[in-house]
DSSP file (Angstrom, degrees, kcal/mol; ACC not computed):
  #  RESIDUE AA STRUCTURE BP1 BP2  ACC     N-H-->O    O-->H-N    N-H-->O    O-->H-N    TCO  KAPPA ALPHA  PHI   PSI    X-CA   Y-CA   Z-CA
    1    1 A X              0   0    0      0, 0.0     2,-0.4     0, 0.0    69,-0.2   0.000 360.0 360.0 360.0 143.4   84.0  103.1   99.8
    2    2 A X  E     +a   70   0A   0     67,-0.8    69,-0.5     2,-0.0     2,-0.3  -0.799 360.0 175.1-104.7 143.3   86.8  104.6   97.8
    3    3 A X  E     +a   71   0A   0     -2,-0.4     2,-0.5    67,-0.2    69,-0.2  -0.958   7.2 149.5-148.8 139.2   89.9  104.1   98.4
    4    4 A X  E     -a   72   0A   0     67,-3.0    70,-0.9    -2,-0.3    69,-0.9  -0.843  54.4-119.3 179.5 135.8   93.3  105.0   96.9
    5    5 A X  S    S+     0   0    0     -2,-0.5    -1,-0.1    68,-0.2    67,-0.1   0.760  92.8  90.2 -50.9 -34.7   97.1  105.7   97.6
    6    6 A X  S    S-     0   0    0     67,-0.1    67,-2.2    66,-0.1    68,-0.3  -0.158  77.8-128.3 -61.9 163.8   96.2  109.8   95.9
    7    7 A X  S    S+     0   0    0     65,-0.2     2,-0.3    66,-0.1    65,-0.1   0.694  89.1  33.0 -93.1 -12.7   95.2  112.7   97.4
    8    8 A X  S    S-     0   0    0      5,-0.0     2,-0.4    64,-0.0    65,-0.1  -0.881  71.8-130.6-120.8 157.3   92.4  113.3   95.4
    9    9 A X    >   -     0   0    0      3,-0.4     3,-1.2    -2,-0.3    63,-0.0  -0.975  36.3-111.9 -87.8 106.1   89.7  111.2   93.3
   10   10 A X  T 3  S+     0   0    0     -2,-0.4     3,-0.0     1,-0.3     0, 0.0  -0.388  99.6   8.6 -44.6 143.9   89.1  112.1   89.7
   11   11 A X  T 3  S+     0   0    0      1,-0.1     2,-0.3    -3,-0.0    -1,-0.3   0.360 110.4  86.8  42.8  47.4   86.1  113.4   89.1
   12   12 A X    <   -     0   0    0     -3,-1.2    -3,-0.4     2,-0.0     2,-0.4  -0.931  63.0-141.9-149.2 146.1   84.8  113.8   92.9
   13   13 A X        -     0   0    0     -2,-0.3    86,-2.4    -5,-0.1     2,-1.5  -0.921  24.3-128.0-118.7 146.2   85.6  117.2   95.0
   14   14 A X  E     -B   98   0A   0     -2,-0.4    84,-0.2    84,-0.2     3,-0.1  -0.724  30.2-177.8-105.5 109.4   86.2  116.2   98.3
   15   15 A X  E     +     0   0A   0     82,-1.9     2,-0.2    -2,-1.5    -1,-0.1   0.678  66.4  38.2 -90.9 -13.6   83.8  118.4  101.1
   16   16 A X  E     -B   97   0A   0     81,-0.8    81,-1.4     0, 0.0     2,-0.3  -0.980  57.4-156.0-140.0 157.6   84.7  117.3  104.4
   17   17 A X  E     +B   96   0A   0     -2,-0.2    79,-0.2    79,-0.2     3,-0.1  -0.850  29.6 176.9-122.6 136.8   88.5  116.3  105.9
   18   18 A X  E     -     0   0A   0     77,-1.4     2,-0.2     1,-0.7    78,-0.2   0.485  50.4 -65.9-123.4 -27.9   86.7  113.8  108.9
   19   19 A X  E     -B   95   0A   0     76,-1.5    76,-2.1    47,-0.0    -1,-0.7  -0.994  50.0 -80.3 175.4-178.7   90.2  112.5  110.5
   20   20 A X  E     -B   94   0A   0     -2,-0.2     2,-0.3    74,-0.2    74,-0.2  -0.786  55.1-168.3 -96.9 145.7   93.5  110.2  109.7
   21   21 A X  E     -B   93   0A   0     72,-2.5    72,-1.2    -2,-0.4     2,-0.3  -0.885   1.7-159.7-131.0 175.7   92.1  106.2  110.3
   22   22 A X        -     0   0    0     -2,-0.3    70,-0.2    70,-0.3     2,-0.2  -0.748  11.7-162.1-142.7 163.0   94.3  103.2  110.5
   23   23 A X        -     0   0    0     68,-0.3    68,-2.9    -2,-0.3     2,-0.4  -0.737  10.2-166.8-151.1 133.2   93.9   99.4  110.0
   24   24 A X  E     -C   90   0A   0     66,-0.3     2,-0.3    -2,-0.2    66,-0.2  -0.937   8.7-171.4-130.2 135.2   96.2   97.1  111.3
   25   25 A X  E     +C   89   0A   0     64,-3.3    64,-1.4    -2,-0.4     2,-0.4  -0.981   9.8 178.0-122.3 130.8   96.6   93.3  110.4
   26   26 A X  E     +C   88   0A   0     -2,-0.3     2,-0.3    62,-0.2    62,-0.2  -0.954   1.7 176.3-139.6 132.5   99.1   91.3  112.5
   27   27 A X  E     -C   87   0A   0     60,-1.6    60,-2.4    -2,-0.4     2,-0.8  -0.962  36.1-120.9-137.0 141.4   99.5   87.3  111.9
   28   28 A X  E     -C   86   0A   0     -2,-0.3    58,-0.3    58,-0.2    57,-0.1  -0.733  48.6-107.6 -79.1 115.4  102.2   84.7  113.7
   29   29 A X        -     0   0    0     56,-2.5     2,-0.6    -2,-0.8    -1,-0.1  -0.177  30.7-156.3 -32.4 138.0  104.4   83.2  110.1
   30   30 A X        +     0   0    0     13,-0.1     2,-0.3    -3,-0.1    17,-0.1  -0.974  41.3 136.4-125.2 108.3  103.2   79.5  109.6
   31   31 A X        +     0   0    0     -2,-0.6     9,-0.1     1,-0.0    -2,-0.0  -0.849  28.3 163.4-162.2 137.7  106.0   78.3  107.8
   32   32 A X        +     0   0    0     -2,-0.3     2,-0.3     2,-0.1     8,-0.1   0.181  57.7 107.7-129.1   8.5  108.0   74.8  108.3
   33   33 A X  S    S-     0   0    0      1,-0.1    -3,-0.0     6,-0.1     0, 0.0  -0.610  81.3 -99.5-111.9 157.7  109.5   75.2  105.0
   34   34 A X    >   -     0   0    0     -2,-0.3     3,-0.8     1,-0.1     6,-0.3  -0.410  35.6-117.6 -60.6 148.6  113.4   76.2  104.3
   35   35 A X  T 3  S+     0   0    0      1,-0.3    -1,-0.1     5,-0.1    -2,-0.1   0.813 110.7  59.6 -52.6 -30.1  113.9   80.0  103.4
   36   36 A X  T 3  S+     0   0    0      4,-0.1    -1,-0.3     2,-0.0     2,-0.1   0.666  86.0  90.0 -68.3 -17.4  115.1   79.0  100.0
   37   37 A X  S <> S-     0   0    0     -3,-0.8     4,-3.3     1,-0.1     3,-0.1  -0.376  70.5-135.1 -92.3 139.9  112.2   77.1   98.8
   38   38 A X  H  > S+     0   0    0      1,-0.2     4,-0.5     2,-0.2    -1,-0.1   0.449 105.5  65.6 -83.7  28.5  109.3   78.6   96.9
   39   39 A X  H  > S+     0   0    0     -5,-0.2     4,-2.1     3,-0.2    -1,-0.2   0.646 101.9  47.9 -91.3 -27.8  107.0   77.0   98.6
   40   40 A X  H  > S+     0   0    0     -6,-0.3     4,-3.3     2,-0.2     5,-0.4   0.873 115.1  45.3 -47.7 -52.7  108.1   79.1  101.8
   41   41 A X  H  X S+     0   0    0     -4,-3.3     4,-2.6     2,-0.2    -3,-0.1   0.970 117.3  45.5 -78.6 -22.0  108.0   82.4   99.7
   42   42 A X  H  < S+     0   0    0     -4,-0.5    -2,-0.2     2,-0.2    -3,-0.2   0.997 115.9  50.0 -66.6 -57.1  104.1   81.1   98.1
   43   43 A X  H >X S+     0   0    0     -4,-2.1     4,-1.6     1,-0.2     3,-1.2   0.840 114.1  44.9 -23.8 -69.2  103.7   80.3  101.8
   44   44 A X  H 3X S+     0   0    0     -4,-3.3     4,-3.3     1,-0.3     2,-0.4   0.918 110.4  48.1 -40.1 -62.4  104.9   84.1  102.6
   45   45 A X  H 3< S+     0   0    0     -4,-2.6    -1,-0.3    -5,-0.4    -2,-0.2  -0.167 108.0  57.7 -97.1  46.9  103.1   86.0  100.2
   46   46 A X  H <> S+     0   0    0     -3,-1.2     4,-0.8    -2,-0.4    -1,-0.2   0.155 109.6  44.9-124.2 -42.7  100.0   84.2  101.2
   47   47 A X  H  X S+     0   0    0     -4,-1.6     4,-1.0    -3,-0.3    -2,-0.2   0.857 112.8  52.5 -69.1 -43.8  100.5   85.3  104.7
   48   48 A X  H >X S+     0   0    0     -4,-3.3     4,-2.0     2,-0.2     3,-1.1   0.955 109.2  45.9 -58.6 -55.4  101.2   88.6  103.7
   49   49 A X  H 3> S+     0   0    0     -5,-0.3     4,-3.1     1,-0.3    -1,-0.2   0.805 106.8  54.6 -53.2 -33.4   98.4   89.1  101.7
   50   50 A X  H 3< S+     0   0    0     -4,-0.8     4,-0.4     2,-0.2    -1,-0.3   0.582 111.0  49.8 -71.0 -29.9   95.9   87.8  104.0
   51   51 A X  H X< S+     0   0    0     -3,-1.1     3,-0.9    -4,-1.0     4,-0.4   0.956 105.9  57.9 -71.1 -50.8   97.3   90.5  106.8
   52   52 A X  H 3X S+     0   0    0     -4,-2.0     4,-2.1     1,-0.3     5,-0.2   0.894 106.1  45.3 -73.2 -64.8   97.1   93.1  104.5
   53   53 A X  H 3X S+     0   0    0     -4,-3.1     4,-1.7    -5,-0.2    -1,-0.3   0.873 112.4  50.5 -66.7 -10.6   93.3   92.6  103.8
   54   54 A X  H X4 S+     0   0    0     -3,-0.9     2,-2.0    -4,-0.4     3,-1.7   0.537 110.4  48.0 -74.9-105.7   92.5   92.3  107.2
   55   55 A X  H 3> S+     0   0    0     -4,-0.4     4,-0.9     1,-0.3    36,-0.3   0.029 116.1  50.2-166.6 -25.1   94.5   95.5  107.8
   56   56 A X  H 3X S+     0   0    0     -4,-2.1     4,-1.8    -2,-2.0    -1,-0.3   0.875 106.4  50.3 -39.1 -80.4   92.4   96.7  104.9
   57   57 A X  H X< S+     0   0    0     -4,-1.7     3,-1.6    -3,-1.7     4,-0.3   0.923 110.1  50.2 -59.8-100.7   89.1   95.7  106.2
   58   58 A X  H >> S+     0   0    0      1,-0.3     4,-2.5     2,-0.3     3,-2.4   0.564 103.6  57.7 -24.2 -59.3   89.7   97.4  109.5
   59   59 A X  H 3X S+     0   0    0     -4,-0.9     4,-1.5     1,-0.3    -1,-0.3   0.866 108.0  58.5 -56.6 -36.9   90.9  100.9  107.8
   60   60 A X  H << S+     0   0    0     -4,-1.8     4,-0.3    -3,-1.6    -1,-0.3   0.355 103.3  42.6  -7.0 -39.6   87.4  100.4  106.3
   61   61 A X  H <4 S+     0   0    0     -3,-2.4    -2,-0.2    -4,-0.3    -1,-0.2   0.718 111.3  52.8-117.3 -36.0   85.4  100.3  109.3
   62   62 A X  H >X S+     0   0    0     -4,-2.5     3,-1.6     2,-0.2     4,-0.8   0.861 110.6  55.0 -58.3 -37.0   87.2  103.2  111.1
   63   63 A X  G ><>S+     0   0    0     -4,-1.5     5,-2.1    -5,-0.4     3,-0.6   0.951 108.8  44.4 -69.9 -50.3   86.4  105.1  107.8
   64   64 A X  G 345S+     0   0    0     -4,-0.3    -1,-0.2     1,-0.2    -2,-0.2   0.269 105.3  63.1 -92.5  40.4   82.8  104.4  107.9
   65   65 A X  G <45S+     0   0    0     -3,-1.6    -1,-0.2     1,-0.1    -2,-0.2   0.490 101.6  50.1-122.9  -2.5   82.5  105.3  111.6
   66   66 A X  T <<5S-     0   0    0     -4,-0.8    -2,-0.1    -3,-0.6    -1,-0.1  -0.122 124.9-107.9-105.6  39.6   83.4  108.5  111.1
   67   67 A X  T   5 +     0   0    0      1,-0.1    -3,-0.2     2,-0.1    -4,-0.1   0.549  65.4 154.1  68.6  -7.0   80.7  108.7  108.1
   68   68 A X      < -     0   0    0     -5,-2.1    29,-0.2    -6,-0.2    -1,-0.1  -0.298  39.4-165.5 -58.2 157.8   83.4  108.7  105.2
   69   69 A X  S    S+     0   0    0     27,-2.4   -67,-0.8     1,-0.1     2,-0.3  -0.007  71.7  16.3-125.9   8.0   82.5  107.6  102.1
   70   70 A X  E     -aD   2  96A   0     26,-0.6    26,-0.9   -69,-0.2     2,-0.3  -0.952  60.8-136.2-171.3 173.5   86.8  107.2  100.5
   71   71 A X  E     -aD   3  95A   0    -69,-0.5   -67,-3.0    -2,-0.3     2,-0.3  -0.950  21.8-168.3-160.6 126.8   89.8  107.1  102.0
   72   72 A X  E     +aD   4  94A   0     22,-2.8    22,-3.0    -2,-0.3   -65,-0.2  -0.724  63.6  34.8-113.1 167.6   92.5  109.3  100.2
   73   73 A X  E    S-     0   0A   0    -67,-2.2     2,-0.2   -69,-0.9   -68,-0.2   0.789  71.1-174.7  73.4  32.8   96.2  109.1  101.1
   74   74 A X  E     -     0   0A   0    -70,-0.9     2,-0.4   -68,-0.3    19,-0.2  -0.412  11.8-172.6 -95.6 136.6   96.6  105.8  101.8
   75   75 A X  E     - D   0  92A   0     17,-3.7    17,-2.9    -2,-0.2     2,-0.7  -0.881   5.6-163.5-119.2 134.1  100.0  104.5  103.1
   76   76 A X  E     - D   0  91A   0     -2,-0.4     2,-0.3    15,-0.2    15,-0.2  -0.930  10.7-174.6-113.2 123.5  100.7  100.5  103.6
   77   77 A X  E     - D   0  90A   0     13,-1.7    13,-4.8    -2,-0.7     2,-0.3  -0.964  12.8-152.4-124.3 126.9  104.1   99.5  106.1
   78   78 A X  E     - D   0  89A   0     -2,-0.3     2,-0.3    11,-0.2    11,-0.2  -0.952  12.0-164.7-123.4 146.9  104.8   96.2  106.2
   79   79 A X  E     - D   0  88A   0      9,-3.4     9,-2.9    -2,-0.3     2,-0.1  -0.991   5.4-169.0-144.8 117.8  106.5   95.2  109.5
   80   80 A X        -     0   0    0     -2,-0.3     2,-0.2     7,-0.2     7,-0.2  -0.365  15.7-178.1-100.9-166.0  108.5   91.8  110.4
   81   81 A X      > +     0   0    0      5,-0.4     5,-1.3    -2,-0.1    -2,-0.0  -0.571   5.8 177.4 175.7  97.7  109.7   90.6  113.9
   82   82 A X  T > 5S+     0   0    0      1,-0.3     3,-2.5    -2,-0.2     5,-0.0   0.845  78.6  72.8 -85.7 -22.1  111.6   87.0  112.6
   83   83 A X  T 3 5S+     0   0    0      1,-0.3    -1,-0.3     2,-0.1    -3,-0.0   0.816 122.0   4.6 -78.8 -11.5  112.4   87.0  116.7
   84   84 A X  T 3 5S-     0   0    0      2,-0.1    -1,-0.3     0, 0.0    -2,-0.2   0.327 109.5-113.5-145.7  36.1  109.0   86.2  117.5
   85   85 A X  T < 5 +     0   0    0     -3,-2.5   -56,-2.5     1,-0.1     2,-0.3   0.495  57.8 142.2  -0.9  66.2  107.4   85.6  113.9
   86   86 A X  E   < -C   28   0A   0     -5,-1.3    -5,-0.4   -58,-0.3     2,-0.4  -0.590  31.6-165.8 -93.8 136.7  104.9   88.3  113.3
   87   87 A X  E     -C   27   0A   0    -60,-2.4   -60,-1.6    -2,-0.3     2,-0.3  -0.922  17.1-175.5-120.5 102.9  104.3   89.9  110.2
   88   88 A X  E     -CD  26  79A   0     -9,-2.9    -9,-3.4    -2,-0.4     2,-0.3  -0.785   9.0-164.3-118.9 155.7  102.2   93.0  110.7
   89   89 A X  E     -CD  25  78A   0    -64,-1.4   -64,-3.3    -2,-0.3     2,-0.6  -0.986   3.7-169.2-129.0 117.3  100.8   95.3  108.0
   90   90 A X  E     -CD  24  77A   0    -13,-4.8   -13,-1.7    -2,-0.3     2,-0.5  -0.912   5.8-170.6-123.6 148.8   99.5   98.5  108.7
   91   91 A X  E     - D   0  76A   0    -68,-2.9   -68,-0.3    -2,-0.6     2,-0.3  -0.910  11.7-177.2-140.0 117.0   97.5  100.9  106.1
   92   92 A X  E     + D   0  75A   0    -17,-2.9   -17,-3.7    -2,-0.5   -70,-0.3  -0.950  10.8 155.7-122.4 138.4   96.9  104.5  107.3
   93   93 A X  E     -B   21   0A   0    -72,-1.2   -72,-2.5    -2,-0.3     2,-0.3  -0.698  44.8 -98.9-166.6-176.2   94.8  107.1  105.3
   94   94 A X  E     -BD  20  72A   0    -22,-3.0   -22,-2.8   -74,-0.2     2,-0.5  -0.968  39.1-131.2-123.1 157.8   92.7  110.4  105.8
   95   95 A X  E     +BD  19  71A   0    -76,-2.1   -76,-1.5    -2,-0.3   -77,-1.4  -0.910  35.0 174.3 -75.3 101.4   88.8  109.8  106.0
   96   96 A X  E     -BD  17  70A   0    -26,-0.9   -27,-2.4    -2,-0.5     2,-0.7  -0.655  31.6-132.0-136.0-171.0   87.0  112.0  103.8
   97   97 A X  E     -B   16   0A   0    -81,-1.4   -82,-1.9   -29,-0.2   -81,-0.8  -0.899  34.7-167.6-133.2  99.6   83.2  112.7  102.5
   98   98 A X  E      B   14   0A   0     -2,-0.7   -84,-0.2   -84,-0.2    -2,-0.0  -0.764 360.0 360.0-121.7 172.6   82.9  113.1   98.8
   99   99 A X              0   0    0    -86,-2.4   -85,-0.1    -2,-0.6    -1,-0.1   0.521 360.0 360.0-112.4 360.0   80.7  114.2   96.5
C-alpha cells in the first residue's frame, strides 16, 4: 500500500477515486513524570508515536476494504484533552487504485 501526504504518486496514474478513509488512534497519557523533564517529553513522544501508527494501521485497513492499493492526500491532526488525558491522532486520506 502507498501512501503519502501528495496528491499524486510519481510515476503511477491514478484510475479510480474509491472514497475519503480515516484511521484514528486514541491512547490515555501514562506519565508520572514532571512536565519539565525529558523523560516526560521521551515518555510523550513515545505515546504519540505509538497512537499515530495505530491511527496509521487503521487508515490502512479502510483503504484496503475498499480495494485501494495508495492512499493520496493524507492529512495527520493530533488532538490533546490534558482534562481527561487522551492524546488522539487522526490520519485522513482519499483511497485510490493505481496503476
Amino acid at each position: 500500500m502507498i501512501l503519502t501526504t501528495t496528491n499524486s504518486i510519481e510515476g503511477f496514474k491514478i484510475i479510480d477515486y474509491l472514497g475519503i478513509v480515516t484511521g484514528v488512534g486514541v491512547q490515555l497519557r501514562k506519565s508520572s513524570f514532571s512536565f519539565k523533564t525529558s523523560k516526560y517529553l521521551d515518555a510523550l513522544n513515545e505515546n504519540i508515536n505509538s497512537i499515530k501508527e495505530e491511527a496509521f494501521q487503521k487508515l490502512q485497513e479502510n483503504a484496503k476494504a475498499l480495494k485501494a492499493n495508495a492512499v493520496v492526500g493524507i492529512k495527520v491532526d493530533l488532538e490533546t484533552q490534558p482534562t481527561y488525558g487522551i492524546n488522539i491522532v487522526s490520519v485522513t486520506g482519499t483511497a485510490v487504485k493505481v496503476v
